[in-house]
N, C-alpha and C positions, 0 to 999 in steps of 0.2 A: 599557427593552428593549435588551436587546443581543445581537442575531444572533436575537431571533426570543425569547429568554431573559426570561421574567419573574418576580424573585426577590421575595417578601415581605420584608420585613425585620422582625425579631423574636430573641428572647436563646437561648440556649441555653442547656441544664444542664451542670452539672462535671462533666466528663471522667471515664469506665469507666478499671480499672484496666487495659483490655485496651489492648497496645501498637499493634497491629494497628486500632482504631477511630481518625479523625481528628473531632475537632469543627467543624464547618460554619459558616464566618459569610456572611450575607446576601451581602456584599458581595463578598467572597471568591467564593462560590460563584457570581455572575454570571458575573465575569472567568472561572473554570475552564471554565465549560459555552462559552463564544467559545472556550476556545483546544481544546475537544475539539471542538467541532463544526469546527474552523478544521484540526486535525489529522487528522480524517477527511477531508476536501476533497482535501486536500495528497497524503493517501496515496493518494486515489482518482484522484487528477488532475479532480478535479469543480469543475465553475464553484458557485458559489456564488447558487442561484436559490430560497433560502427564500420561501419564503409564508404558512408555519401560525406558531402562537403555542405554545408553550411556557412553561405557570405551573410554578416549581418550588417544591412549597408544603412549608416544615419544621415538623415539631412537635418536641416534647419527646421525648428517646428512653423507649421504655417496655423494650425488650427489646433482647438482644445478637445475635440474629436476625430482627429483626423487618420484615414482610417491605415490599419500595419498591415501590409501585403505580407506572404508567401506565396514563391511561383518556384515552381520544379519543371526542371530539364533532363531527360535521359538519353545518355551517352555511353560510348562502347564502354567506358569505366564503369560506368553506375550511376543513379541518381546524382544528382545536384541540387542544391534548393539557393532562395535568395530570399532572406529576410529584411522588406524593406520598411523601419518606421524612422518618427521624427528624434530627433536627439532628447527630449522634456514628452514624457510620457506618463500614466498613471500607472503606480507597480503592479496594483492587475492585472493591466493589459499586458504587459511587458513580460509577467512570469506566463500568463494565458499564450503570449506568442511564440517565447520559447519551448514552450512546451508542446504545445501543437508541431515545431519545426523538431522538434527531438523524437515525438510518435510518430512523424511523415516518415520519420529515414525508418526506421523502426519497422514501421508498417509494408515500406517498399524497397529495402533494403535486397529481396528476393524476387521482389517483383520483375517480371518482363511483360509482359502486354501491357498491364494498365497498371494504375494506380490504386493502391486499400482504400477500402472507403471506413472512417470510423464513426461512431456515432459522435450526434454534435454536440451532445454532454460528456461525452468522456474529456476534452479537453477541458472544458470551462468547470468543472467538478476535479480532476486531477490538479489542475492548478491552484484552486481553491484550498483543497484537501494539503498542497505541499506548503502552501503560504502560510496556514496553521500549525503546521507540525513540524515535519523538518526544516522549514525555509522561513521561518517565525525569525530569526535572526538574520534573515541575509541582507548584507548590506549595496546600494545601489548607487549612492552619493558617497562622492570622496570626503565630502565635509561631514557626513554623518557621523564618522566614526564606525567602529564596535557595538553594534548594539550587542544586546544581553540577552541570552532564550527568556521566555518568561516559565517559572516553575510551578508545577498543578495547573496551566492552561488547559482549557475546555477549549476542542479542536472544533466545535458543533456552538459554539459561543454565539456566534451571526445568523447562524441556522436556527436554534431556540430563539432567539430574539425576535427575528421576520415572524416565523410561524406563531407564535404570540400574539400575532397582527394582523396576520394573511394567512388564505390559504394556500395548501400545500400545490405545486403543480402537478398535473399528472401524466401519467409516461406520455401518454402520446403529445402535450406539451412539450415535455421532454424532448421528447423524438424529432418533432417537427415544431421547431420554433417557427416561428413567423418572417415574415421576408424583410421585416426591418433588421437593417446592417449591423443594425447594433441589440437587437433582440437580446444575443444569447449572452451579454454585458452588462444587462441590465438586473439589478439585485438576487430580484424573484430566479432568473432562472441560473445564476452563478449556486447561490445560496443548496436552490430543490440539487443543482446537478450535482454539486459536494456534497449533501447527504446521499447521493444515490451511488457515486461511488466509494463514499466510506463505508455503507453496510454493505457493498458488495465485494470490498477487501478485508472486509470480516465474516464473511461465507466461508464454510469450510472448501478449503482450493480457491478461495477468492483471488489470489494475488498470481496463481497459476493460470485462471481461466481468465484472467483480467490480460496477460501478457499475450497466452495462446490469442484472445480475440483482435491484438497489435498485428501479431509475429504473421497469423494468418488471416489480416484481410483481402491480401491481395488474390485469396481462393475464392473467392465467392462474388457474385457478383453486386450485393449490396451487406451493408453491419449485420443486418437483421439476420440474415441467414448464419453469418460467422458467430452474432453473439446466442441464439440458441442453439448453436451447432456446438458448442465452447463451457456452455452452460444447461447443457440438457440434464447433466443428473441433479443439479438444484432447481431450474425449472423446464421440465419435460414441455409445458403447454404454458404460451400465452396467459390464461388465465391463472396461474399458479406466480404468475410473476408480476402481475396487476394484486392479486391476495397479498402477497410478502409486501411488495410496494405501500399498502395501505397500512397495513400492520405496522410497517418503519417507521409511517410517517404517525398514528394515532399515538404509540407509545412515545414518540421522542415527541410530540403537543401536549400531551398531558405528564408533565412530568415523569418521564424514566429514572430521571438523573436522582429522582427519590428513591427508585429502586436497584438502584446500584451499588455494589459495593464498597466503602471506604476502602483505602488503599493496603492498610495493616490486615482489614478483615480478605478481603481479596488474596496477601501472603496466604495468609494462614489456611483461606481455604484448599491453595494450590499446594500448600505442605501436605494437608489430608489427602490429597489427591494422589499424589505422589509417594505415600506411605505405605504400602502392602503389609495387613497383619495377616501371620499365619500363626499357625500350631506343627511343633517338631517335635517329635517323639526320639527320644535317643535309644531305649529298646522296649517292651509289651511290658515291664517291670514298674516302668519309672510313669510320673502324673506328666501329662502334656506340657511342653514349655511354651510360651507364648513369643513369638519375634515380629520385629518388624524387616521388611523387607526393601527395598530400593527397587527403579524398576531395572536396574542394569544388574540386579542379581537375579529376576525371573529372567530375564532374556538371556544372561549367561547359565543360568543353570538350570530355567523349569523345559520340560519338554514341550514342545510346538503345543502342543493337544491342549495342555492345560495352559500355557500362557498367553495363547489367541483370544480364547472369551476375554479371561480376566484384563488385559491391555485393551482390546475394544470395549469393554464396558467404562473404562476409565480414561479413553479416548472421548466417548459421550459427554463426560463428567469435564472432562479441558471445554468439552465444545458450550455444553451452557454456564458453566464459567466465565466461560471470555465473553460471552453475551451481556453479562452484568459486570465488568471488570472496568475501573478507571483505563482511561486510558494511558496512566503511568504505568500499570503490568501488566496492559491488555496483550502489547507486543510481544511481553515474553510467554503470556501464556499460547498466545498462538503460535510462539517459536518451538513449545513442549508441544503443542498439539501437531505438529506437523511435522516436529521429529521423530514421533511416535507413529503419527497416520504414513509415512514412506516407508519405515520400518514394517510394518503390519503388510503395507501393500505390497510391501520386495521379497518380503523371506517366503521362501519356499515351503509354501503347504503341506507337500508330502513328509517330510523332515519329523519325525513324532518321537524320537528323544534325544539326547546330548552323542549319541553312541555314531547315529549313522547320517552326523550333518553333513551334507555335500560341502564341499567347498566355497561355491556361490552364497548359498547361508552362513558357513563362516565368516565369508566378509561382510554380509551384512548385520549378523552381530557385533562383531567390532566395533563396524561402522557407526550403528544406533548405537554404541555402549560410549562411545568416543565424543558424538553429536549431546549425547545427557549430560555426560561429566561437564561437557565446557559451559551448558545451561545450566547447570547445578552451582558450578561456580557464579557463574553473574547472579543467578538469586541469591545468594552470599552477598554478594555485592549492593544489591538491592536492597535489603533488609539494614545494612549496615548506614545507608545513606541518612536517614534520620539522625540516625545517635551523632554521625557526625557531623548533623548540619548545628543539632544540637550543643553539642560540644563546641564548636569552633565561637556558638555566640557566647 
């Protein structure tokens, strides 16, 4: 068993002349399904609290569409699932499957009456979204080898490209695909559902309200209710989420990628950002000194009062930032932005100088002062990548 993952072991037939299908080995295919369920976590920011069992059972391929069951059983232990496809697959489908069987447990993990229902873009957009990014390397053929990440890949590559040609779907598209079996497989709406969950894991709380809409479908009786139940303070009403919807889609058609930051300029804006200048007077004698500041010296030393505005005014500043940021430091600046937005939201309000911190705020300065330093460190890290890719040629 691995991660919950149970693979029969059993041969396969010779390989379709289709370039696009990969051939599946038992073995193989355990290690894949750890590192997709290990990739969704990561994106989700989710603790890892498996429970259900996962059989992934291969036959012999009979057809070049032929179609991949999951079926769930609940028993006194807890869900069960059974992932049934052919051994010669297309790695779409194949990551689309497991991923779907890795949100099922996810989603009903809690569950006792019924089943979570999710929406039918979240899988075929999650899958898509990890085949780019994290799972850009992952290998599925014993013959393949190693592949190699690719560096400065555009995660939205196929999505610019379609749209360039076609138009964009729209949610209720989205929502309700059509009743052909393989509708939600097909280019158009793999493509729309990967942009739709990539800008909604770049919403501020994206990867929070993306998880909560998993963890809690089994409350409700259909998505819809869970997903604006989960996302009310980005969008209060329907119409506010058909607006953003259309905005995503006109700016990433018409060239955004023009108005994005290069990756250097991107640094340097989040140094600005991250930079606090003040004025310190040492006594009424002497001319003002001018300093710069870090944000782990307002949080350890300015008083609540004054370092509430100033940290959410530069909380704002992370947030349109990461809107125009490559996606090589987009991650870290959302990783500052949300070390910052928890901090803002956990320290205790009443607390108004260094003199009469409760203890609860004590820890949660630390905490935020602890969570900066170690992202202080990797943009060290970051910056330095260049020179040394430099250097090494």
């Amino acid at each position: 068993m691995i991660g919950g993952m149970l693979v029969p072991a059993r041969s396969y037939m010779t390989s379709t002349s289709a370039v696009n299908f990969v051939r599946l080995d038992p073995a193989l295919v355990a290690v894949s399904c750890d590192e997709i369920k290990s990739a969704i976590l990561k994106d989700l920011s989710a603790a890892d609290h498996w429970k259900g069992v996962v059989r992934v059972m291969l036959h012999p391929v009979r057809d070049q569409q032929e179609p991949i069951y999951l079926t769930s059983v609940r028993n006194p232990a807890g869900w069960h699932y059974r992932l049934e496809m052919p051994d010669q697959v297309e790695r779409t489908r194949f990551i689309g499957a497991v991923v779907n069987a890795v949100l099922a447990e996810m989603a009903n993990r809690n569950a006792v009456r019924m089943e979570g229902e999710l929406p039918p873009w979240l899988v075929a957009g999650l899958a898509e979204h990890l085949d780019a990014t994290s799972l850009s390397g992952l290998t599925l053929e014993l013959q393949t080898g190693v592949s190699q990440k690719r560096r400065n890949h555009d995660p939205l590559a196929k999505v610019r490209e379609y749209l360039r040609n076609n138009p964009a779907l729209t949610l209720d598209q989205l929502d309700w695909p059509s009743s052909d079996p393989f509708a939600a497989q097909n280019d158009g709406y793999r493509y729309c559902s990967h942009l739709l969950v990539h800008e909604l894991l770049r919403l501020k709380d994206g990867r929070t309200s993306l998880l909560r809409l998993i963890e809690n479908a089994h409350d409700h009786l259909n998505w819809q209710t869970t997903f604006f139940t989960v996302f009310a303070r980005q969008f209060p009403r329907l119409i506010d989420l058909d607006k953003w919807w259309t905005m995503r889609v006109v700016q990433l058609s018409h060239g955004e990628e023009l108005s994005r930051f290069k990756p250097d300029e991107a640094l340097r804006q989040l140094d600005d950002i991250l930079v606090i200048r003040a004025v310190a007077h040492n006594n009424t004698n002497q001319l003002p000194i001018y300093t710069t500041l870090t944000f782990q010296q307002v949080i350890r030393d300015w008083p609540w009062a004054e370092q509430e505005p100033l940290l959410s005014e530069r909380l704002q500043q992370l947030h349109s930032l990461a809107l125009r940021a490559p996606a090589s430091s987009g991650r870290l600046i959302d990783d500052y932005r949300a070390a910052l937005a928890e901090y803002l939201a956990k320290r205790t309000c009443n607390d108004n100088s260094r003199k009469n911190l409760s203890s609860q705020a004590t820890l949660r300065v630390k905490v935020a002062i602890r969570h900066l330093d170690t992202l202080d460190a990797e943009r060290e890290k970051v910056k330095l990548r260049p020179v040394l890719t430099s250097s090494a040629r």
